[in-house]
N, CA, C and O atoms as a MOPAC input file, in Angstrom:
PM7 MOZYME 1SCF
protein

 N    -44.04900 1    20.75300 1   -20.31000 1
 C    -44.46700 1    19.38100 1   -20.55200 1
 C    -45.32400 1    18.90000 1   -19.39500 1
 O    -45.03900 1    19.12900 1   -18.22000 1
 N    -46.50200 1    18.14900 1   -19.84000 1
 C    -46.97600 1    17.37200 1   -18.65700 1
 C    -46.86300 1    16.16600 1   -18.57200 1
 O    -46.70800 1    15.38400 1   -19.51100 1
 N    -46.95500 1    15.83400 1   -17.05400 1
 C    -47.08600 1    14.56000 1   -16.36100 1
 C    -47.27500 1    13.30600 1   -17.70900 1
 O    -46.37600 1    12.54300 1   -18.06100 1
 N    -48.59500 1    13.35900 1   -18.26700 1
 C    -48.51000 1    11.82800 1   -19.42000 1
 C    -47.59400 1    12.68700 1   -20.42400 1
 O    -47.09200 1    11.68600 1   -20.93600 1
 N    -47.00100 1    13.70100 1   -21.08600 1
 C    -45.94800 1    14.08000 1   -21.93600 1
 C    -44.59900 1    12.97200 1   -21.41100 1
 O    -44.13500 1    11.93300 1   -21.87900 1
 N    -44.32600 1    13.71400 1   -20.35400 1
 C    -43.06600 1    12.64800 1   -19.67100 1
 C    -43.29700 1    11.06900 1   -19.35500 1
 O    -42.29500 1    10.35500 1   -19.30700 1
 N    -44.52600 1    10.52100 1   -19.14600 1
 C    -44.43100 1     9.14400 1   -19.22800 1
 C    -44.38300 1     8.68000 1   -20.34200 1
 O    -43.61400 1     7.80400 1   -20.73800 1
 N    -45.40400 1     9.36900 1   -21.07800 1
 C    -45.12300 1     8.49800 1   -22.32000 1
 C    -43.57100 1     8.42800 1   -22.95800 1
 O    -43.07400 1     7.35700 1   -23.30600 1
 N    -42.80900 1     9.82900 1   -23.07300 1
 C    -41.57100 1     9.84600 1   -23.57000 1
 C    -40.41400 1     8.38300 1   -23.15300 1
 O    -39.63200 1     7.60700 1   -23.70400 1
 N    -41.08000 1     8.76300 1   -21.59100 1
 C    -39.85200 1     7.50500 1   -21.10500 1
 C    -40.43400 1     5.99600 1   -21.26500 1
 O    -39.58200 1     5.12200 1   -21.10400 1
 N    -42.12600 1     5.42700 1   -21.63900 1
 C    -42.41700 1     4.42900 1   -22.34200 1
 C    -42.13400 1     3.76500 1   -23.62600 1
 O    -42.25900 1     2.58100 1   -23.93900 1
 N    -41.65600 1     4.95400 1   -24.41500 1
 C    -40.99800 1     4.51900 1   -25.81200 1
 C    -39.50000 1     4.23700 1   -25.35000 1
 O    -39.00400 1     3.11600 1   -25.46300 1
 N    -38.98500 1     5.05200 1   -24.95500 1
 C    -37.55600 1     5.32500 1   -24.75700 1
 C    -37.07200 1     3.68600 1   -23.80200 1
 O    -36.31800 1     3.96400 1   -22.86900 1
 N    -37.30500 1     2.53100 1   -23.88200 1
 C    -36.57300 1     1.46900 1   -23.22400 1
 C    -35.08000 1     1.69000 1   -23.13300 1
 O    -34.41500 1     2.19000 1   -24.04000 1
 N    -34.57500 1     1.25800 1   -21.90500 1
 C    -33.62900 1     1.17400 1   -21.64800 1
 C    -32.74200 1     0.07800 1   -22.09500 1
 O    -32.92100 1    -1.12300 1   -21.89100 1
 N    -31.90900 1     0.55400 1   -22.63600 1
 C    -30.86400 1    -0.46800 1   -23.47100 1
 C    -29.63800 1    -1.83500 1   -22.36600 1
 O    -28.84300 1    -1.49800 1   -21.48800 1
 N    -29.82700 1    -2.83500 1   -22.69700 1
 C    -28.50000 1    -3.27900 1   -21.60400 1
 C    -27.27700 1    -3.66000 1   -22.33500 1
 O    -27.33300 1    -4.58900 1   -23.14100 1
 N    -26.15200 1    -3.00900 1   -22.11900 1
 C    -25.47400 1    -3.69800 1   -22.54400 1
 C    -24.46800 1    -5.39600 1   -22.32500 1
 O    -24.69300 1    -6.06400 1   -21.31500 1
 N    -23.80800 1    -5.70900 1   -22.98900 1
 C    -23.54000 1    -7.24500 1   -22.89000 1
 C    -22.07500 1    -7.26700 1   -22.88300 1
 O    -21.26000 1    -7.43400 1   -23.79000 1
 N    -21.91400 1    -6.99100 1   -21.25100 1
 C    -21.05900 1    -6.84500 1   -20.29100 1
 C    -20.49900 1    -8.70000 1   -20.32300 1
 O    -21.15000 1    -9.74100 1   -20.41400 1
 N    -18.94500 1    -8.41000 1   -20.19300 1
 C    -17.90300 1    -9.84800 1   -19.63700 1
 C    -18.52400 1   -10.41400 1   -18.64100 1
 O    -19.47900 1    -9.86900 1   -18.08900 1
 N    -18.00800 1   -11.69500 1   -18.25700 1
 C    -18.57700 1   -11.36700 1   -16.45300 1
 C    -16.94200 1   -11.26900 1   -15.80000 1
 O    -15.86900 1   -11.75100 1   -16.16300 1
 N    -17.33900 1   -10.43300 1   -14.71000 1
 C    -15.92400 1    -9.77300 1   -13.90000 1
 C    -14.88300 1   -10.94800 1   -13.64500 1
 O    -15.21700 1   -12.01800 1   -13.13700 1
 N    -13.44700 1   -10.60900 1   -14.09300 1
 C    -12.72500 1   -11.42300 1   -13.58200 1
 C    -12.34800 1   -11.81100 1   -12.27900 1
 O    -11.32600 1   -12.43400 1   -11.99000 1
 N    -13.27800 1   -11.38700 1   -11.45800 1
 C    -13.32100 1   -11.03400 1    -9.66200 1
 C    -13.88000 1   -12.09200 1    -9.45800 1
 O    -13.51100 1   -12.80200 1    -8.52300 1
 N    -15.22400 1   -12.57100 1   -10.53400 1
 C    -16.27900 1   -13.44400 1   -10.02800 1
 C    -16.93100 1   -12.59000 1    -8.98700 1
 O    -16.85600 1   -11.36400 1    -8.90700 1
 N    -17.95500 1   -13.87800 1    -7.75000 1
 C    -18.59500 1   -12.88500 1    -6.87800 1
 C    -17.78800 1   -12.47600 1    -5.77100 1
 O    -18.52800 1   -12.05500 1    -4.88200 1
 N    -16.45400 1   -12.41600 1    -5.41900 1
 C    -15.48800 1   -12.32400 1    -4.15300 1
 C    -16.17800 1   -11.91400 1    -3.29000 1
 O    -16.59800 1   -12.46300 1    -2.27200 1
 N    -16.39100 1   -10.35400 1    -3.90900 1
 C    -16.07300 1    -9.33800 1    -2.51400 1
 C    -17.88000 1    -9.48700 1    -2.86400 1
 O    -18.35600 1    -8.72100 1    -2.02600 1
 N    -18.81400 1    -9.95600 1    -3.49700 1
 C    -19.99000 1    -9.88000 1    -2.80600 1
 C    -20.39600 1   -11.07000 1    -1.59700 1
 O    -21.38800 1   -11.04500 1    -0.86900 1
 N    -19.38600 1   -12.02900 1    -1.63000 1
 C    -19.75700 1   -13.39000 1    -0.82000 1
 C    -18.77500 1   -12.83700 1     0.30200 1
 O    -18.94500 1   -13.20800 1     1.46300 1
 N    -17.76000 1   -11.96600 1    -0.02200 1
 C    -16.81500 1   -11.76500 1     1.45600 1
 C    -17.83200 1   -11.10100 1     2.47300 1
 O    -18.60200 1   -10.16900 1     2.23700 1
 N    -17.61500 1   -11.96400 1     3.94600 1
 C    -18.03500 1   -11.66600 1     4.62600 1
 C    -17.27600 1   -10.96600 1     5.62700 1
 O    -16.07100 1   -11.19200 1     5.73500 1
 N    -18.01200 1    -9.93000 1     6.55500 1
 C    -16.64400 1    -8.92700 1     7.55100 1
 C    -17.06600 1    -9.71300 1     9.32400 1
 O    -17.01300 1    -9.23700 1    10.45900 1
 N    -17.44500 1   -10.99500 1     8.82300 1
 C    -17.24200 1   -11.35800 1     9.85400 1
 C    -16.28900 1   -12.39500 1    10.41800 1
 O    -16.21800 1   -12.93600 1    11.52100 1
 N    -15.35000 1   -12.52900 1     8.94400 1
 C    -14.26700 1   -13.22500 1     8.96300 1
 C    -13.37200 1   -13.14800 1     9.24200 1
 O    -12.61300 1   -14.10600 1     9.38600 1
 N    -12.96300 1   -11.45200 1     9.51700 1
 C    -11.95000 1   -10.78700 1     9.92000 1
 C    -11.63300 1   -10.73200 1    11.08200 1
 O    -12.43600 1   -11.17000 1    11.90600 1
 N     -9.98700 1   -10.01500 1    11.66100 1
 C     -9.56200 1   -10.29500 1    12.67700 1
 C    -10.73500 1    -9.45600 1    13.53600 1
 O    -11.33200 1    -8.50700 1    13.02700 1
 N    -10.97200 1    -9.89400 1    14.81500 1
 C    -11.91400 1    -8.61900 1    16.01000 1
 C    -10.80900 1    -7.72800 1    15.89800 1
 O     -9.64200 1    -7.71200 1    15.50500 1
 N    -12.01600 1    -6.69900 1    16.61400 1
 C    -11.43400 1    -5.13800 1    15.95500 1
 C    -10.14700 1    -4.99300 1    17.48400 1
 O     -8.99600 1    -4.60500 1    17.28700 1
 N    -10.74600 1    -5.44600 1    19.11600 1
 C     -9.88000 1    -5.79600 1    20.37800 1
 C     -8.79700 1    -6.25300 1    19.85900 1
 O     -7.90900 1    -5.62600 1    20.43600 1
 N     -8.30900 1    -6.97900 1    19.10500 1
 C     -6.91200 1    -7.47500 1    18.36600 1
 C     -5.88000 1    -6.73300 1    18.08200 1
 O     -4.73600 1    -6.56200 1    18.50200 1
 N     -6.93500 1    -6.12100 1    16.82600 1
 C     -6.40100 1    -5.08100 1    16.45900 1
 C     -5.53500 1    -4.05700 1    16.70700 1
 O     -4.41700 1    -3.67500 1    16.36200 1
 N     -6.88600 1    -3.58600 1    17.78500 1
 C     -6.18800 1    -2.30900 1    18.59300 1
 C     -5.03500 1    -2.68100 1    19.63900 1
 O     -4.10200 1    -1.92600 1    19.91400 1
 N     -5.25200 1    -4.05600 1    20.22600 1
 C     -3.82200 1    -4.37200 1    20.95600 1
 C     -2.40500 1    -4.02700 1    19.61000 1
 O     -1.54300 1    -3.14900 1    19.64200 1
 N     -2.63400 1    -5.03300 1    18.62100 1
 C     -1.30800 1    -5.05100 1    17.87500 1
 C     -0.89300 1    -3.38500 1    17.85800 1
 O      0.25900 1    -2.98200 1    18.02300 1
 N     -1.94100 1    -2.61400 1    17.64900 1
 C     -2.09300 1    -1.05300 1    17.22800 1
 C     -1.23600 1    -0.34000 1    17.86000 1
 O     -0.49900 1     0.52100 1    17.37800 1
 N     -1.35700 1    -0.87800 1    19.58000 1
 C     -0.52500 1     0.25300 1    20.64300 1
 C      0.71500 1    -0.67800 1    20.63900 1
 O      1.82600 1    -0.14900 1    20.62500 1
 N      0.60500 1    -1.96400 1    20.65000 1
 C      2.13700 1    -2.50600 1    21.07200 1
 C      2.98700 1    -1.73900 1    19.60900 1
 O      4.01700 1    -1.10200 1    19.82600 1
 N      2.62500 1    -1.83100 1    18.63100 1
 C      3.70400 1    -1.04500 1    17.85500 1
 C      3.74500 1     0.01300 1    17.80800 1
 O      4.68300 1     0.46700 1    17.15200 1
 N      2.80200 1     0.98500 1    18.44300 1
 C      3.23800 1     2.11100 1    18.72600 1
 C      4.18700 1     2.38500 1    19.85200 1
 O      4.96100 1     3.34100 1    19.86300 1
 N      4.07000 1     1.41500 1    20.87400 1
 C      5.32600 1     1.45800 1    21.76100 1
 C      5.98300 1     1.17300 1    21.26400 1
 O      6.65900 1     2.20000 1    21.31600 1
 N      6.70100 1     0.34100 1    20.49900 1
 C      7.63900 1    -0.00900 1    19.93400 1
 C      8.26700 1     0.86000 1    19.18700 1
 O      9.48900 1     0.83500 1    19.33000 1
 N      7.70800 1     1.89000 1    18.17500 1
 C      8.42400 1     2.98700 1    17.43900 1
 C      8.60800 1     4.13300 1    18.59400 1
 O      9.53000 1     4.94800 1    18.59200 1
 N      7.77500 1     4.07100 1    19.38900 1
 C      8.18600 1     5.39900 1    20.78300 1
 C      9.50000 1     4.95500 1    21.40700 1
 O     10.39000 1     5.75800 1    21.68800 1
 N      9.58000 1     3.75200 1    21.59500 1
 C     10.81900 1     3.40400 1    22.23400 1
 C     12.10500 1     3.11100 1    20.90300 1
 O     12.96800 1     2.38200 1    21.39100 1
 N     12.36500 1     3.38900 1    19.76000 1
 C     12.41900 1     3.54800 1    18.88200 1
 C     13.23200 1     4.96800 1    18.67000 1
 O     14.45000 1     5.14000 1    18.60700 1
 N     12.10200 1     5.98100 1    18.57700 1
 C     12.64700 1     7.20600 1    18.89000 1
 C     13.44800 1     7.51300 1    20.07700 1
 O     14.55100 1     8.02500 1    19.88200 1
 N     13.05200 1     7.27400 1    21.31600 1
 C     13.63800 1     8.08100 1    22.87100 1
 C     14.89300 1     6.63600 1    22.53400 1
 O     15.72200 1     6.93000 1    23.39500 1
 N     15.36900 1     5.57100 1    21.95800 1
 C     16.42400 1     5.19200 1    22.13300 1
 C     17.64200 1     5.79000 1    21.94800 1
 O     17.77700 1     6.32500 1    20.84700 1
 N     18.59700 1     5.85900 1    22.72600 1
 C     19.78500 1     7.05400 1    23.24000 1
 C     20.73300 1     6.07800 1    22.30100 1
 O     20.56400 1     6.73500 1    21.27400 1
 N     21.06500 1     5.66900 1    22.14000 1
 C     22.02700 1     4.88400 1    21.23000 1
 C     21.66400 1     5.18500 1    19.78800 1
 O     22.54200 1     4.79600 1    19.01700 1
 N     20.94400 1     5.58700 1    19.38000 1
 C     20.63200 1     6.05900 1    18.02100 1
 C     21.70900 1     7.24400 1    17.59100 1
 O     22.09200 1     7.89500 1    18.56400 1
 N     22.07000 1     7.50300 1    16.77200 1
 C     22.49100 1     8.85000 1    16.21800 1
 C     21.85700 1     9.83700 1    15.34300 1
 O     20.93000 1     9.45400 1    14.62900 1
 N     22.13300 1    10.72700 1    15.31600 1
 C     21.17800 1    11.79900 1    15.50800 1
 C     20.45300 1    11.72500 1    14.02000 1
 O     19.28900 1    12.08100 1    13.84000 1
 N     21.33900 1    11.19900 1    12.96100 1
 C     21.42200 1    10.92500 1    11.44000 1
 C     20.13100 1     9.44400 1    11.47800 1
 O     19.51100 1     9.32800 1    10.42100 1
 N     19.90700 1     8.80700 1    12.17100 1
 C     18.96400 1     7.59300 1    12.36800 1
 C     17.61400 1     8.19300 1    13.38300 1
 O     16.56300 1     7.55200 1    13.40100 1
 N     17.71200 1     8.99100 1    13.89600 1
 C     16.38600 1     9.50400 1    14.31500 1
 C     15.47800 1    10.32900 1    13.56700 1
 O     14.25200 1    10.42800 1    13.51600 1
 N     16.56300 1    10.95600 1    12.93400 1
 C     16.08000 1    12.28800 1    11.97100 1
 C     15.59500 1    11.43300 1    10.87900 1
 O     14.37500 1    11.59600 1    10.85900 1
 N     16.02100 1    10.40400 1     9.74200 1
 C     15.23300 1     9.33100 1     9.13200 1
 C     14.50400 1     8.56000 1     9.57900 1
 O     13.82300 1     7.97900 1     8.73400 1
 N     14.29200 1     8.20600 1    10.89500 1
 C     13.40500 1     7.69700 1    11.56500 1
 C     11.77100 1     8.50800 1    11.40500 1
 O     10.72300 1     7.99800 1    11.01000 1
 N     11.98900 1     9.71900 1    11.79900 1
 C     10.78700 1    10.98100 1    11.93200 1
 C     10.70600 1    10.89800 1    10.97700 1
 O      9.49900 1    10.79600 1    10.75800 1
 N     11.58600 1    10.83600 1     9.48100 1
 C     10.70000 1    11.09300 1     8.01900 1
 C     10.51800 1    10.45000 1     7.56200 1
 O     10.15700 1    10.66300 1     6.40400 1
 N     10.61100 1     8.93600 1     8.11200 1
 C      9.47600 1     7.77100 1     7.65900 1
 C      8.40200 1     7.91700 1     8.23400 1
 O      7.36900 1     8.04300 1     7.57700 1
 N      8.40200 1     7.93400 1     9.83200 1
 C      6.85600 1     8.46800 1    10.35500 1
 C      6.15400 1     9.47500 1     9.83700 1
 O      4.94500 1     9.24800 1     9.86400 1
 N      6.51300 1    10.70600 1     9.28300 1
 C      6.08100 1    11.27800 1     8.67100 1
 C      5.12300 1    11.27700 1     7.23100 1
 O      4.10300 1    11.81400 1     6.80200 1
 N      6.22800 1    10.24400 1     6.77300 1
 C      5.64100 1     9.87700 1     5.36900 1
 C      4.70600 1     9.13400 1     5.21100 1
 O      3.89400 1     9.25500 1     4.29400 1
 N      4.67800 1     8.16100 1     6.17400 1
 C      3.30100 1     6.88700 1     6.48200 1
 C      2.14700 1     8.00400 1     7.19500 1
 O      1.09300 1     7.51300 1     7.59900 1
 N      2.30200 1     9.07200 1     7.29700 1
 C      1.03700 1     9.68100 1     7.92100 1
 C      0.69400 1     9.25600 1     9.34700 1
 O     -0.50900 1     9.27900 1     9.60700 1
 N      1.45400 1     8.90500 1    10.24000 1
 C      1.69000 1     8.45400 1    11.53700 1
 C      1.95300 1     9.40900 1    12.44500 1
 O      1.57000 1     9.43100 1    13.61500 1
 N      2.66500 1    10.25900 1    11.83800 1
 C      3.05600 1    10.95200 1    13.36900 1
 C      2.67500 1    12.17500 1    14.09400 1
 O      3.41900 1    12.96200 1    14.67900 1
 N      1.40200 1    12.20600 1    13.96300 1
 C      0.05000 1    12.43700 1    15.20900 1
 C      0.76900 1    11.69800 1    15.91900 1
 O      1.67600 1    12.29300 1    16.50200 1
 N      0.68400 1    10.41800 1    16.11400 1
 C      0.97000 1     9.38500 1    17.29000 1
 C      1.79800 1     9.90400 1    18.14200 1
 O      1.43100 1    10.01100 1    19.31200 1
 N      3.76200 1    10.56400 1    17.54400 1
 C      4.50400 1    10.74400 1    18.17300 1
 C      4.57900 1    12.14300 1    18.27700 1
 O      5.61500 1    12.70500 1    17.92300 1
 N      3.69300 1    12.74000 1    18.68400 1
 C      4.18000 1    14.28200 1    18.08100 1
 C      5.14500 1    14.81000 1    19.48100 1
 O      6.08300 1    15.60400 1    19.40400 1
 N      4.65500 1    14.16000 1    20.72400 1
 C      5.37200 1    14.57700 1    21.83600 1
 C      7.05400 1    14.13300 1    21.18000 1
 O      7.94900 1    14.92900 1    20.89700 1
 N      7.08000 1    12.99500 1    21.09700 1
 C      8.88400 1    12.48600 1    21.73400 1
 C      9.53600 1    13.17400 1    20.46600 1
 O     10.74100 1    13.41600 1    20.39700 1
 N      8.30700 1    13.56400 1    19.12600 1
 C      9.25900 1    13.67300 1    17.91900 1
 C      9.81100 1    15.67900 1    18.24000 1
 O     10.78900 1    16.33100 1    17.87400 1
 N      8.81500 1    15.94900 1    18.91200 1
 C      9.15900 1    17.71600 1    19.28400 1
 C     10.44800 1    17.53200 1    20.40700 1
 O     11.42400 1    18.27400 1    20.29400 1
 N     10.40700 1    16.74500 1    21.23800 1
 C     11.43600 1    16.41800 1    22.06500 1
 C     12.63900 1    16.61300 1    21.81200 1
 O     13.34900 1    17.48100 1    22.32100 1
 N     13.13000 1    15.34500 1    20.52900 1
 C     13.84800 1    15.11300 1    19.58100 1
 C     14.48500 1    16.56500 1    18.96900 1
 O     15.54200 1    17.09400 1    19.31000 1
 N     13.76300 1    16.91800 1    18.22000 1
 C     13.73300 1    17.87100 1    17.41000 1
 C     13.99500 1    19.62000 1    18.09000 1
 O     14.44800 1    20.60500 1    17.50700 1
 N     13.54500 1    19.48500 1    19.39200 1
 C     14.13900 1    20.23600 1    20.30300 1
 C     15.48400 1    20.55100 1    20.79300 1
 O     16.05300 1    21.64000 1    20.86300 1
 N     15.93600 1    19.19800 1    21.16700 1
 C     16.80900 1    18.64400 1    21.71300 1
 C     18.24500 1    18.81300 1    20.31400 1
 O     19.42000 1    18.92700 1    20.66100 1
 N     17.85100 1    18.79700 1    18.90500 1
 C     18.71300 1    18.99200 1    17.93700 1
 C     18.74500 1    20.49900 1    17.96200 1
 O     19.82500 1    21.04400 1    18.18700 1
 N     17.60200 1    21.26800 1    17.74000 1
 C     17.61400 1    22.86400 1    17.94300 1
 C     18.66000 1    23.49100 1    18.63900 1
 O     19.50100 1    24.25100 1    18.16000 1
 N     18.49100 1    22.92800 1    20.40800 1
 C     19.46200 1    23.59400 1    21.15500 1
 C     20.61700 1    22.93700 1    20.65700 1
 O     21.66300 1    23.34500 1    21.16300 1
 N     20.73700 1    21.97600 1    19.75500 1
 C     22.19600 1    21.51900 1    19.85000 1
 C     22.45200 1    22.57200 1    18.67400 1
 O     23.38500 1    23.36400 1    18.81000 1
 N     21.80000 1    22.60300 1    17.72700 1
 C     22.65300 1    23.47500 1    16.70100 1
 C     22.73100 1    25.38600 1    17.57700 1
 O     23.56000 1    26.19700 1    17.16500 1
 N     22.00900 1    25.64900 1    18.41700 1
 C     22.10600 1    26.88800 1    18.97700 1
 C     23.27300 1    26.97500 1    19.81800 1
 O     23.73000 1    28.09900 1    20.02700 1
 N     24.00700 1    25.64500 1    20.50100 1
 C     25.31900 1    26.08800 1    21.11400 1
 C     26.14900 1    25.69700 1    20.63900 1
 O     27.10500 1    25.36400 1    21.33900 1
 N     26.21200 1    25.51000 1    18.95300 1
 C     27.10200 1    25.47800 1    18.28500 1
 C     27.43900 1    23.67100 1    18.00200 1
 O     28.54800 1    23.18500 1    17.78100 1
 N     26.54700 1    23.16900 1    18.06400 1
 C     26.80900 1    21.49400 1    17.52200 1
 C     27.08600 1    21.08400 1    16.41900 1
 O     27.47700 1    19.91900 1    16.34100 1
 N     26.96700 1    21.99000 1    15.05900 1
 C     26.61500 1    22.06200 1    13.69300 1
 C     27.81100 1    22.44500 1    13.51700 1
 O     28.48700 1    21.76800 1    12.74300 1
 N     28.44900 1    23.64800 1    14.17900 1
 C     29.98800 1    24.09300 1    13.32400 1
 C     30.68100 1    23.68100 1    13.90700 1
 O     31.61500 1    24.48100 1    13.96600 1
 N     30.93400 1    22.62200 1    14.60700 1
 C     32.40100 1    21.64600 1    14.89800 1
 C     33.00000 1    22.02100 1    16.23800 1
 O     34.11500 1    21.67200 1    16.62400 1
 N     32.00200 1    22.88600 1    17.00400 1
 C     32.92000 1    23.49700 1    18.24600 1
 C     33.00100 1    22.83600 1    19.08400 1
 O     33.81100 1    23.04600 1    19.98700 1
 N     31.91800 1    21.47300 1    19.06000 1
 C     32.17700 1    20.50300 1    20.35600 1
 C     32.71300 1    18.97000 1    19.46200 1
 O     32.51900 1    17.79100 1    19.75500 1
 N     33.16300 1    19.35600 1    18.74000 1
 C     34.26300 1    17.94200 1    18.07900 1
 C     33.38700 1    17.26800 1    17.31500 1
 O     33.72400 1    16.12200 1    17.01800 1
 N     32.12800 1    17.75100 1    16.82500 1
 C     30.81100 1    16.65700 1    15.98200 1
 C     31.00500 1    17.60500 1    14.83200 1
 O     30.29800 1    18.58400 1    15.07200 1
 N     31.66400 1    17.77000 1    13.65000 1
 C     31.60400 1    18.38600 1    12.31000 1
 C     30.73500 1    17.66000 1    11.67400 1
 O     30.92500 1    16.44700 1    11.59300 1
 N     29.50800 1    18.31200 1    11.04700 1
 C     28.72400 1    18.02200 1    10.32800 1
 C     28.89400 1    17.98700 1     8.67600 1
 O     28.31300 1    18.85900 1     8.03100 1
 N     29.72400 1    16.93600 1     7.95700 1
 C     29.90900 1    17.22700 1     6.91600 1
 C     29.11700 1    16.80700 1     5.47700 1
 O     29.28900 1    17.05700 1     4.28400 1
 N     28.11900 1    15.99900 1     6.30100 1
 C     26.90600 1    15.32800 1     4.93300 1
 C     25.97400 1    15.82800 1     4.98400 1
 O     25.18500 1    15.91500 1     5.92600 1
 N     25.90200 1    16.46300 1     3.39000 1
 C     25.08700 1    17.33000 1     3.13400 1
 C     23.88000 1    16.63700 1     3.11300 1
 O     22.88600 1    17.36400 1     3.10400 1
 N     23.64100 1    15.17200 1     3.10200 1
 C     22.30500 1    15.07100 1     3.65900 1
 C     21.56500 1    14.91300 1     4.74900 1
 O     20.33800 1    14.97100 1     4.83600 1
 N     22.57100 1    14.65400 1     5.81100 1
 C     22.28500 1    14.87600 1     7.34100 1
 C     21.81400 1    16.29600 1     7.29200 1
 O     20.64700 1    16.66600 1     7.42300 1
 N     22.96100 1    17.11000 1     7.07100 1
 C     21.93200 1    18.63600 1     7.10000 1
 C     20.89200 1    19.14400 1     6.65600 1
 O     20.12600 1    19.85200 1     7.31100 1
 N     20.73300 1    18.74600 1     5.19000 1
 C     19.46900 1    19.15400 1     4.69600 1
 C     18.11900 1    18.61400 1     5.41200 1
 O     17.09800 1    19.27400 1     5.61000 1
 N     18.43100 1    16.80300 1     5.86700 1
 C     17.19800 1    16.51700 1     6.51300 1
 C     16.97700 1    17.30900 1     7.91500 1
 O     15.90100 1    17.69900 1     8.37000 1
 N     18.23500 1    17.44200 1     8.46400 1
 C     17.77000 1    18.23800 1     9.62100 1
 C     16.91500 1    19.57600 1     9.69500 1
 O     16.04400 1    19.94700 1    10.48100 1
 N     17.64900 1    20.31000 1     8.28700 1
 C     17.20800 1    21.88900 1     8.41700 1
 C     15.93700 1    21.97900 1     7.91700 1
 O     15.13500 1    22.88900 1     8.12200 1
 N     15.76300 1    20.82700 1     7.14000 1
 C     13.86200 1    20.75700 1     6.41400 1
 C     13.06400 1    19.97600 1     7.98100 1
 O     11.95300 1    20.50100 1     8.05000 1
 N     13.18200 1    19.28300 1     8.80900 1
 C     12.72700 1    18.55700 1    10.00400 1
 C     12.11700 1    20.12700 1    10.81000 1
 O     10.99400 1    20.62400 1    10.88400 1
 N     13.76800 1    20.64400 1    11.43700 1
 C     13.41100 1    21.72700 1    12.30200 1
 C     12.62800 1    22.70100 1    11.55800 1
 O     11.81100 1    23.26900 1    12.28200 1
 N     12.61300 1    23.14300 1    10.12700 1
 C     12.07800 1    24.68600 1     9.36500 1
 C     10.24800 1    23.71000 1     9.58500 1
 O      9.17100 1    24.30500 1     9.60600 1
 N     10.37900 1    22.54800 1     9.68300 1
 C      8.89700 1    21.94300 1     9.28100 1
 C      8.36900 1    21.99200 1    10.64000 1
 O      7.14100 1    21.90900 1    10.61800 1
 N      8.75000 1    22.07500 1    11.56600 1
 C      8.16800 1    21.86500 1    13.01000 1
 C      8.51000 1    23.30700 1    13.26400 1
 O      8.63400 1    23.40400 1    14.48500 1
 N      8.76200 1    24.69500 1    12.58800 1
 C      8.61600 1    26.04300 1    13.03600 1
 C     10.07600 1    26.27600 1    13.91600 1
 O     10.25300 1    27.29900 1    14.57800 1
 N     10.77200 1    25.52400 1    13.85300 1
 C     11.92700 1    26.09900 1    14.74200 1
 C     13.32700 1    26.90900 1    13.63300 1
 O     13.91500 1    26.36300 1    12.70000 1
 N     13.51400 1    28.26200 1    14.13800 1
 C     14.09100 1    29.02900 1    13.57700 1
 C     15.55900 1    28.57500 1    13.39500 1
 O     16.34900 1    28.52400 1    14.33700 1
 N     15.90900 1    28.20600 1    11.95800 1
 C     17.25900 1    28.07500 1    12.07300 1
 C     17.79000 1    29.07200 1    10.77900 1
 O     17.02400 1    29.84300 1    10.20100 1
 N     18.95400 1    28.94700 1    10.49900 1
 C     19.55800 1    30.17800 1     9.36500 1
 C     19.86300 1    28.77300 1     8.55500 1
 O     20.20100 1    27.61400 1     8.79600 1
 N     19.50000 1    29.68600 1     7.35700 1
 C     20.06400 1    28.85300 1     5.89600 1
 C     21.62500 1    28.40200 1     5.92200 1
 O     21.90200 1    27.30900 1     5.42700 1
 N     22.80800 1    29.32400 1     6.56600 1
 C     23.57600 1    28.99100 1     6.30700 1
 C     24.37600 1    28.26100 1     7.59300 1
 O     25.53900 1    28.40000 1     7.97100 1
 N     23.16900 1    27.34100 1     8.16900 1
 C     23.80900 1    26.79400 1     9.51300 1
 C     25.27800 1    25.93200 1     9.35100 1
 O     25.85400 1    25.72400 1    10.41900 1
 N     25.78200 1    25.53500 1     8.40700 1
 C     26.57800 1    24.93500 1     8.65000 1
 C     27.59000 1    25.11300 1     6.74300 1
 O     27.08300 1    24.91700 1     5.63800 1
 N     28.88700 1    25.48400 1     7.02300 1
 C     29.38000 1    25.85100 1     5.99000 1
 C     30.45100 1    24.70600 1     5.33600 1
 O     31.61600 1    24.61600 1     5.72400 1
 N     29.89000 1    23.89000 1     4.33200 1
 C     30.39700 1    22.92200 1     3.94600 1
 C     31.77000 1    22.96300 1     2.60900 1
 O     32.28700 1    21.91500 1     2.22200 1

């Protein structure tokens, strides 16, 4: 085909409009302006103070071990915890050696008997690569 083949084709061929609602939005988000919003300096303050706040959160020693371990798999789940990856390996360390000198089978007076404390634990540590046995704890 040539050059006037294709113009002419698309000179007959008008483009049709159709007869569209008008949006139940109205014009919002074309009149919203982004200069209405909070400054971005704000932001990033609120940003780190609550990240201290969940760091101190985690390293709090009064927690039990069953409230940290749901703690990490909410951070987890919000896609957050890049942020903590230090205190949450810490953590998660710190449960490792406990189930390696025997914290899990009752030898230091802590019997682990909810099966969902364990499962979150043994999916936490198998997810961060730390070697534990399927049958860590015999319920």
């Amino acid at each position: 085909m040539s050059i006037q083949q294709v113009s002419a084709l698309t000179q007959n061929n008008k483009r049709r409009f159709a007869d569209f609602d008008p949006s139940v939005w109205g014009d919002y988000f074309l009149s919203h302006s982004s200069t209405e919003t909070v400054p971005i300096d704000a932001m990033r303050e609120q940003v780190e103070e609550l990240k201290e706040e969940v760091k101190e959160l985690l390293l709090d020693s009064q927690k039990q071990p069953l409230q940290k371990l749901e703690l990490i798999e909410s951070i987890q789940r919000l896609g957050v915890a890049y942020h903590f990856e230090r205190e949450i390996g810490g953590i998660l360390e710190n449960m490792h050696h406990s189930y390696s000198d025997g914290f899990f089978d009752g030898e230091h007076g802590h019997e682990h008997d909810d099966l969902y404390e364990v499962a979150l634990c043994f999916r936490l540590l198998r997810q961060h690569r730390y070697y534990i046995s399927c049958g860590m704890v015999s319920l």
